[in-house]
C-alpha positions as CSV (number, residue, x, y, z in Angstrom):
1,X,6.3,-11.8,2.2
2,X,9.4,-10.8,3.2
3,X,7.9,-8.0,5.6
4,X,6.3,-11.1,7.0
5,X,9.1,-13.1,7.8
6,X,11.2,-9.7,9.0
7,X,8.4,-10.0,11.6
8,X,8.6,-13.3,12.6
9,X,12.1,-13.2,13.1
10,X,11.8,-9.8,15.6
11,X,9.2,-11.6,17.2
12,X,11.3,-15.2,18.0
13,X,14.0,-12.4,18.8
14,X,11.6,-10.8,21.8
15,X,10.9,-14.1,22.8
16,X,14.6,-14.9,22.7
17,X,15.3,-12.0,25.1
18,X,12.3,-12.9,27.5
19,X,14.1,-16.3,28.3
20,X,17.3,-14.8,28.5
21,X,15.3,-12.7,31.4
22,X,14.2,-15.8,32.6
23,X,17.4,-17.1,33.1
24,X,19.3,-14.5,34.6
25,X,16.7,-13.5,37.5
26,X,16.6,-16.9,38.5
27,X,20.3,-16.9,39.1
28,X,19.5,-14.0,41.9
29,X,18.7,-16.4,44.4
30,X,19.4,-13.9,47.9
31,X,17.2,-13.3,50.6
32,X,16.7,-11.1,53.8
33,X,18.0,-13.8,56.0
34,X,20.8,-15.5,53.9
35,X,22.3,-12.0,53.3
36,X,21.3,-11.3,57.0
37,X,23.2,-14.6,58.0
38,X,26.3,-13.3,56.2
39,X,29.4,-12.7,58.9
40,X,31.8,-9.6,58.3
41,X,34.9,-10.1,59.7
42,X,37.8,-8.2,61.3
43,X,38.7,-6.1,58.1
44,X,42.2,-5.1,60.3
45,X,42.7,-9.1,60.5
46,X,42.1,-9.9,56.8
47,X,38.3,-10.5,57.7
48,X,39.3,-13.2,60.3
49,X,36.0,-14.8,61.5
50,X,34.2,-13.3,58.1
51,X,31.8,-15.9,55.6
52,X,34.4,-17.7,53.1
53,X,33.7,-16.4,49.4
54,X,33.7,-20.2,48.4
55,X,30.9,-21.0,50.2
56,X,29.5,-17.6,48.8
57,X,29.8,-19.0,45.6
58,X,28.9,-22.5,46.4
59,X,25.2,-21.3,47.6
60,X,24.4,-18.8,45.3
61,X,26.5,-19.6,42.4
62,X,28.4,-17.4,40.0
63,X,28.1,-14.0,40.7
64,X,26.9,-11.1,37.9
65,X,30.4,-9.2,38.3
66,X,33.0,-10.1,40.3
67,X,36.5,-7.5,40.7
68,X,40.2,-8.1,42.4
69,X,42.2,-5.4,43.3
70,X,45.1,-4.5,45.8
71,X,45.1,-2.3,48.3
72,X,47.4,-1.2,50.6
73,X,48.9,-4.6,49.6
74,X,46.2,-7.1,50.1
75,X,44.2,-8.6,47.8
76,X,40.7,-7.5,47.6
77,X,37.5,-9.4,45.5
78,X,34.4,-7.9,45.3
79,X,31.4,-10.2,44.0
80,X,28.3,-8.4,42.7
81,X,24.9,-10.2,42.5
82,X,22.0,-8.6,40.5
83,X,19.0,-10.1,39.2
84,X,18.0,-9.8,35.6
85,X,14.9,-7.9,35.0
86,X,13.5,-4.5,36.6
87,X,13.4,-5.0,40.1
88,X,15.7,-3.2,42.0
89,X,18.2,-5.9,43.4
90,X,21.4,-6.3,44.5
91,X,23.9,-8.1,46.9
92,X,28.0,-6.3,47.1
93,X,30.5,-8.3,49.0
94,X,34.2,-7.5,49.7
95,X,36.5,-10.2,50.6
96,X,39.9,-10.2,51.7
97,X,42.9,-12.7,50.5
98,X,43.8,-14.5,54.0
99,X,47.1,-16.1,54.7
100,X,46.2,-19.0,54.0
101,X,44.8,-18.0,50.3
102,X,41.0,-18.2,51.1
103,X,39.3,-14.9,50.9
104,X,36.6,-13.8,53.7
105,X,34.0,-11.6,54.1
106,X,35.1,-7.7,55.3
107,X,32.1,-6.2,53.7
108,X,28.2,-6.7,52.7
109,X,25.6,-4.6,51.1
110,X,22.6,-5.3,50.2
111,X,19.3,-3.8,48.7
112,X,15.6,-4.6,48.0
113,X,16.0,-8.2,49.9
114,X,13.0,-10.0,50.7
């Protein structure tokens, strides 16, 4: 009986994992025409006229990854969005820190978009 119950408990663990699945690709939420939409700005003008990473986040929510570095003296994020599951997925944008402390768009990529 306790072989039984070992299997029960890998079994409500696979299920565990296929809603954990469930969750993360519907947090993917890009398409063709949003990523399209996207405006790069000026990256020698701190991506003046460039999408504003807060209303990056505020349509498609909390990225997968998301990295700050400096270069060359500015402030740099880069926000990575991939879907969970086996499609091949993904949305990289680069932002750069403006004067004013808001970050905009310098940079998109973006792969397998429907």
């Amino acid at each position: 009986s306790s072989y039984r119950s070992y299997i029960d408990s890998s079994e409500r663990e696979e299920e565990k994992e296929k809603e954990k699945e469930k969750e993360e690709s519907t947090t993917f939420t890009w398409t063709k025409a949003e990523f399209d939409a996207l405006k790069e700005g000026d990256i020698l003008k701190r991506g003046a006229g460039g999408t504003k990473y807060d209303d990056v986040i505020r349509d498609h929510g909390k990225p997968t990854d998301e990295t700050t570095s400096t270069v060359s003296g500015s402030e740099i994020k880069t926000i990575t969005y991939l879907p969970g599951g086996s499609k091949y997925q993904a949305v990289i944008l680069t932002f750069s820190k403006n004067e004013d402390g808001s970050f905009l768009l310098t940079s998109k990529i973006g792969t397998g978009l429907e």
